[in-house]
C-alpha positions as CSV (number, residue, x, y, z in Angstrom):
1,X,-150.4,-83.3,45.7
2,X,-149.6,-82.9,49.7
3,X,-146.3,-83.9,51.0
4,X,-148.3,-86.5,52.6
5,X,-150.0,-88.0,49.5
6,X,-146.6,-87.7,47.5
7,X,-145.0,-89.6,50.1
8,X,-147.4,-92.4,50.1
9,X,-147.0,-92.3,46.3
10,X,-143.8,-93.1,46.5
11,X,-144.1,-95.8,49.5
12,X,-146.6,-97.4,47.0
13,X,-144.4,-97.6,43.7
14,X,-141.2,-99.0,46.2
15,X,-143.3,-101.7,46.6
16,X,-144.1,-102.1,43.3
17,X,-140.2,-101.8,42.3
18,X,-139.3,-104.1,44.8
19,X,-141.6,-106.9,43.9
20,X,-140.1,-106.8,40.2
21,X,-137.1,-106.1,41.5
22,X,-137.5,-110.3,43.7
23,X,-139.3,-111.7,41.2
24,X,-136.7,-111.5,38.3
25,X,-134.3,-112.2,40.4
26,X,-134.4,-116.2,40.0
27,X,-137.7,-116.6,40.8
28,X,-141.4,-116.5,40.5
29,X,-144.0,-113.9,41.7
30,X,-146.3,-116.5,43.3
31,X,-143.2,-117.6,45.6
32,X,-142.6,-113.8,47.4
33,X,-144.6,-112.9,50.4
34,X,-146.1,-109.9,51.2
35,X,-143.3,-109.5,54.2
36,X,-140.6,-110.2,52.1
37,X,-141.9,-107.7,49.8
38,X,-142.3,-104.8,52.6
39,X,-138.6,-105.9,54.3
40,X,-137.4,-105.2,50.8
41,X,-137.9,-101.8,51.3
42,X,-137.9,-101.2,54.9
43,X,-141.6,-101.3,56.2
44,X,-143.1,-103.7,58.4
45,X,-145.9,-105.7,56.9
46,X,-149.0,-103.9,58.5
47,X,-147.3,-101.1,56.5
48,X,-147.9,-102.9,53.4
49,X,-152.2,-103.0,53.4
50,X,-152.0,-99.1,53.5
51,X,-151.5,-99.6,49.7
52,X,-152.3,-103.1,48.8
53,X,-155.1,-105.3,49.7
54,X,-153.0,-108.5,48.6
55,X,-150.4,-109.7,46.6
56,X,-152.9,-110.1,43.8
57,X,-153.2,-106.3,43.8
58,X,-150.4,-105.6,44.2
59,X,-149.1,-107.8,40.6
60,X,-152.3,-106.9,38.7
61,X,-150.7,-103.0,39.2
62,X,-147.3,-104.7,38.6
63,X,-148.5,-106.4,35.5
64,X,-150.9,-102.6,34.3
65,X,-147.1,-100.7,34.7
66,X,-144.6,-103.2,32.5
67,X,-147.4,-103.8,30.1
68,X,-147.1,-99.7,29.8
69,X,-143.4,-99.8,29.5
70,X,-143.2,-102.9,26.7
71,X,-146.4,-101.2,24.7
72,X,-144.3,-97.7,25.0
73,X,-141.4,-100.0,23.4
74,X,-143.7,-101.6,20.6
75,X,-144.7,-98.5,20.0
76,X,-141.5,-96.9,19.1
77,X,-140.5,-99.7,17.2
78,X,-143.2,-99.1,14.5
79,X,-143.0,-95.8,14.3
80,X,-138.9,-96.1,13.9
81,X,-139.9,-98.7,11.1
82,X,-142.3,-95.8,9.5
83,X,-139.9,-93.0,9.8
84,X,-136.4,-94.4,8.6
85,X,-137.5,-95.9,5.2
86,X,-133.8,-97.1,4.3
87,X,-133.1,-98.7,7.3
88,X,-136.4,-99.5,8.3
89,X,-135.4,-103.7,9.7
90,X,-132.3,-102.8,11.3
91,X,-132.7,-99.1,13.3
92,X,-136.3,-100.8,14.5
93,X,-134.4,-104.3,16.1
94,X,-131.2,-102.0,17.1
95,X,-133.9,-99.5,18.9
96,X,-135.9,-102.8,20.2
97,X,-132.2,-104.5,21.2
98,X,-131.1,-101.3,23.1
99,X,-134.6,-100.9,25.3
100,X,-134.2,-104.7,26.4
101,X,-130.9,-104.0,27.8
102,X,-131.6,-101.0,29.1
103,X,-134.4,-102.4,31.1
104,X,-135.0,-106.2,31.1
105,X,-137.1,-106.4,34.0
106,X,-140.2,-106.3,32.6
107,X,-139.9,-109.0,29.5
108,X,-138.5,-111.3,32.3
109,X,-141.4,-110.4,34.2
110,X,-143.9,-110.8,32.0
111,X,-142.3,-113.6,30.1
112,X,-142.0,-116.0,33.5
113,X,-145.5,-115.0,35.1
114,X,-147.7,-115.3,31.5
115,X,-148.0,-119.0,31.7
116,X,-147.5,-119.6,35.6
117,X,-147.3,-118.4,39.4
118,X,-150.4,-116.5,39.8
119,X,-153.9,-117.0,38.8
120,X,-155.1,-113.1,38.9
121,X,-151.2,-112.1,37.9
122,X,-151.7,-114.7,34.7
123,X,-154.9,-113.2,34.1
124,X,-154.0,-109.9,33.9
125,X,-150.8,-110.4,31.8
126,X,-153.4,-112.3,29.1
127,X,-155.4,-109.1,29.4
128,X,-152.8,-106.7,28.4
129,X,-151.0,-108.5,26.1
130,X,-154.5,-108.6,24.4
131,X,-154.3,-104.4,24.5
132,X,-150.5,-104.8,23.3
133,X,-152.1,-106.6,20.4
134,X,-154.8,-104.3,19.5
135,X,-152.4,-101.0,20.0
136,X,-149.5,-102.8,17.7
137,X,-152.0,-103.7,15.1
138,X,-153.2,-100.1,15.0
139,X,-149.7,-99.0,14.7
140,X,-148.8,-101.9,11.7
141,X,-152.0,-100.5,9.9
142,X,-149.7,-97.7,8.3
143,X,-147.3,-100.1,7.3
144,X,-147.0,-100.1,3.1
145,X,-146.5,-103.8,2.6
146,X,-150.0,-104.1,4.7
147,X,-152.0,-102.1,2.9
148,X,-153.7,-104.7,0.7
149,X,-155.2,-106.2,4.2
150,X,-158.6,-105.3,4.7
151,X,-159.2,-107.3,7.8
152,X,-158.6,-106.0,10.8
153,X,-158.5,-109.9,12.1
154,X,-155.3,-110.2,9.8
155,X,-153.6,-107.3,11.3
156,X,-153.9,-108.6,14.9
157,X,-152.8,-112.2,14.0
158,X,-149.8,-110.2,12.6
159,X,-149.5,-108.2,15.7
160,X,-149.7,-111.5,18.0
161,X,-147.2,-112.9,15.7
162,X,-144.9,-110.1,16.1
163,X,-145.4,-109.2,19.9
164,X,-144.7,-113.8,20.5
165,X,-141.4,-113.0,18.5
166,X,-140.3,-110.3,20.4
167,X,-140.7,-112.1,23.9
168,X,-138.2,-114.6,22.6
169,X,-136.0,-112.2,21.5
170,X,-136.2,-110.5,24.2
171,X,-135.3,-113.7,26.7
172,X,-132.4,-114.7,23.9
173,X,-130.6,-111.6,24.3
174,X,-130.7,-111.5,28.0
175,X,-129.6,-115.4,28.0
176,X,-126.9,-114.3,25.8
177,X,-125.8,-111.4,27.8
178,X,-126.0,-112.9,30.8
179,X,-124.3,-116.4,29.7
180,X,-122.0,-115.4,27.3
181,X,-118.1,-115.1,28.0
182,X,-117.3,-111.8,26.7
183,X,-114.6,-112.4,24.7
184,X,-117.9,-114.1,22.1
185,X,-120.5,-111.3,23.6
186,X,-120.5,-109.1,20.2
187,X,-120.1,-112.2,18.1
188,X,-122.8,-114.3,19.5
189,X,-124.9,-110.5,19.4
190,X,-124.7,-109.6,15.7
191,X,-126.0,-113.0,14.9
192,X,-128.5,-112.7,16.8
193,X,-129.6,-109.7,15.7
194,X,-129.1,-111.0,11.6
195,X,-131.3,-113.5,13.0
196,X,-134.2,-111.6,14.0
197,X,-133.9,-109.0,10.6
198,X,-133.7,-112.3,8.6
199,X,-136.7,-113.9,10.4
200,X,-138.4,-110.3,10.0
201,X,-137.8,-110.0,6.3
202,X,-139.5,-113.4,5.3
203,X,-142.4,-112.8,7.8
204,X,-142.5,-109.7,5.5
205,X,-141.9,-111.0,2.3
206,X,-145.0,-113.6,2.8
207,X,-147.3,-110.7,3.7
208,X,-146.7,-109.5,0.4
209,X,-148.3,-112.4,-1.1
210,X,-151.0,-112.4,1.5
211,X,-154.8,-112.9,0.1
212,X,-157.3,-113.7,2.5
213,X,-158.8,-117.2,1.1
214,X,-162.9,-116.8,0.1
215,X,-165.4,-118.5,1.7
């Protein structure tokens, strides 16, 4: 890559970053213009349609780079649930815990623009989050306590039941960190987190019993 082309590279993904960057900041996608957007990082708007045709572009990219990120995170969840048998609950929502405050721009992203702002944005998040589902229930197919399913149908309801969850448990622990006073943070934390391994262990307990009913 040229000097050039890397520098335009990097133009393009500032724009990118700074229309996350607005749009989880209090408020919606739909409500940031294109010149706000190109101020944010210091190029006037003509600047902008050298990398963009729109702002609908320029969120269906935005929506195709946090989907990567949360599927990345999904990912490493199950295979931390495959690999540490003992702990398998707990390390998985301490790993899932740790990436959502590490980086909670993209659930808030993807959690405020799924069922508003945007038409193409909306579109594109119920695209992905139709490829989370598919990836996740490909990753829950080498789960033991699944092994008796032999629809594939059942392992994506399973997945979409799963991935819903950890949208709200991802915007409880950022209300909760961010709303908190800090003398309660750790409290108001660990029961969180007992929550989600108790809600976790009777989803799983129930799949154990799971027979698909005949027709």
């Amino acid at each position: 890559m040229s000097i050039r082309d890397e520098r335009k590279q990097q133009s393009r993904q500032a724009l990118l970053d700074a229309a996350l960057r607005l749009s989880t900041s209090g408020r919606s996608f739909s409500s940031i213009s294109l010149r706000e957007v190109a101020r944010e990082v210091g190029l006037v708007p003509t600047a902008f349609y050298r990398h963009f045709q729109d702002m609908d572009e320029l969120g269906k990219e935005l929506v195709d780079q946090v989907a990567l990120d949360l599927k990345t995170i999904l990912h490493q969840l199950g295979q931390t649930y495959l690999n540490q048998p003992k702990t398998k609950t707990k390390a998985s929502l301490e790993l899932f815990f740790s990436a959502v405050d590490q980086n909670p721009a993209p659930w808030i992203f993807m959690i405020a623009e799924r069922w508003g702002g945007a038409e193409a944005v909306r579109h594109a998040i119920s695209r992905e989050i139709d490829y989370l589902n598919q990836d996740f229930a490909t990753d829950l197919e080498k789960i033991d306590s699944v092994q008796h399913f032999h629809n594939m149908h059942d392992l994506k309801v399973l997945s979409n039941i799963l991935i819903n969850l950890s949208f709200t448990w991802a915007m409880s622990w950022i209300s909760l960190v961010r709303q908190t006073p800090s003398i309660e943070l750790e409290l108001e934390k660990m029961a969180l987190k007992n929550q989600t391994v108790t809600q976790i262990q009777l989803i799983f307990r129930g799949i154990s019993n799971w027979e698909r009913p005949k027709n």
